[in-house]
C-alpha positions in Angstrom: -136.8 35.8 -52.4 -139.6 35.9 -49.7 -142.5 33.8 -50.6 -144.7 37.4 -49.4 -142.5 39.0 -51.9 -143.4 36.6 -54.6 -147.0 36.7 -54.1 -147.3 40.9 -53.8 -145.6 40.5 -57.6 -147.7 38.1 -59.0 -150.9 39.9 -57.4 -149.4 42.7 -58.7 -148.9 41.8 -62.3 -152.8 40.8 -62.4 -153.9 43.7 -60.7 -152.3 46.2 -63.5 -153.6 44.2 -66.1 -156.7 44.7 -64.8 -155.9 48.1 -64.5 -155.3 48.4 -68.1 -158.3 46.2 -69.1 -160.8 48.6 -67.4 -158.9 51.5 -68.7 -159.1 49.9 -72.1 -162.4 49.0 -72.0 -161.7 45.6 -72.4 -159.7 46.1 -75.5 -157.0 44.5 -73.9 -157.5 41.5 -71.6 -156.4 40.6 -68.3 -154.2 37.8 -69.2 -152.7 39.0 -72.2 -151.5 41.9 -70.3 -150.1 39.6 -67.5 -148.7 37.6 -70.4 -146.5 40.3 -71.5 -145.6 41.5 -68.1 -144.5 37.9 -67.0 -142.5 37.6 -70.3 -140.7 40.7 -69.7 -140.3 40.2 -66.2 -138.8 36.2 -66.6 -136.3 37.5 -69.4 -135.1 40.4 -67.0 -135.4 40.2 -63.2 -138.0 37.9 -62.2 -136.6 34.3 -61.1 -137.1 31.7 -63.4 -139.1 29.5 -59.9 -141.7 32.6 -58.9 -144.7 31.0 -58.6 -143.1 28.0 -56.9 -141.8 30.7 -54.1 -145.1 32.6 -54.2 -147.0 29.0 -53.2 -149.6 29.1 -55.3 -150.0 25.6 -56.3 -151.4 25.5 -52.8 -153.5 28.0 -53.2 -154.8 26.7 -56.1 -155.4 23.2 -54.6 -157.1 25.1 -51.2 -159.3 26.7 -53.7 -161.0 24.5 -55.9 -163.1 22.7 -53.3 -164.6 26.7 -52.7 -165.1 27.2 -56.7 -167.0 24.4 -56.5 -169.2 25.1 -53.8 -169.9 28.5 -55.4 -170.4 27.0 -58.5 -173.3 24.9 -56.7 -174.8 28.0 -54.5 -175.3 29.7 -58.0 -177.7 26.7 -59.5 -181.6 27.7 -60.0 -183.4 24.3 -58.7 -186.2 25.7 -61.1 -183.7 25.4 -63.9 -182.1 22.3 -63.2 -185.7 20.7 -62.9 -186.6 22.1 -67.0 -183.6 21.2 -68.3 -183.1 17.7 -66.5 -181.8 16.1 -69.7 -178.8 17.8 -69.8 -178.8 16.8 -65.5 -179.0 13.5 -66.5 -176.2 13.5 -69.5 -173.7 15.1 -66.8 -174.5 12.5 -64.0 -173.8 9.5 -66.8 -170.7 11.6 -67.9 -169.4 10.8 -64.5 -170.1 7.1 -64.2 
């Protein structure tokens, strides 16, 4: 299977679910929908190494150094400067 191939499906299966979940109202999640349509798709025609042909243990690795980042762009300083206990309990955390 082509690794393009691989990703359209799996891109696929999350965009239906999200589909569904808007459709739903949020009745029925995102990943409980891909859940079922990865289930039903590994016991009938999907291959059993998908995401290993889509590549997206790449992806995810490219990725997390831009979560982060975000993550960061999104802090108040205002915020962080009231509630600098919690600033200083995360900093020891990571000594």
């Amino acid at each position: 299977m082509d690794p393009l191939l691989a990703f359209a499906i799996v891109s696929s299966i999350f965009a239906l679910g999200d589909i569904i979940s808007i459709k739903s109202k949020s009745l029925i999640s995102v990943l409980f929908v891909g859940s079922v349509f990865y289930l039903v798709g590994f016991w009938t025609i999907f291959p059993d190494d998908l995401n290993t042909i889509a590549q997206l243990q790449g992806l995810g690795a490219m990725m997390i150094g831009v979560l982060i980042t975000h993550m960061g762009t999104l802090m108040n300083i205002r915020q962080l400067m009231d509630q600098w206990r919690t600033v200083v309990v995360a900093l020891a955390a990571l000594v």
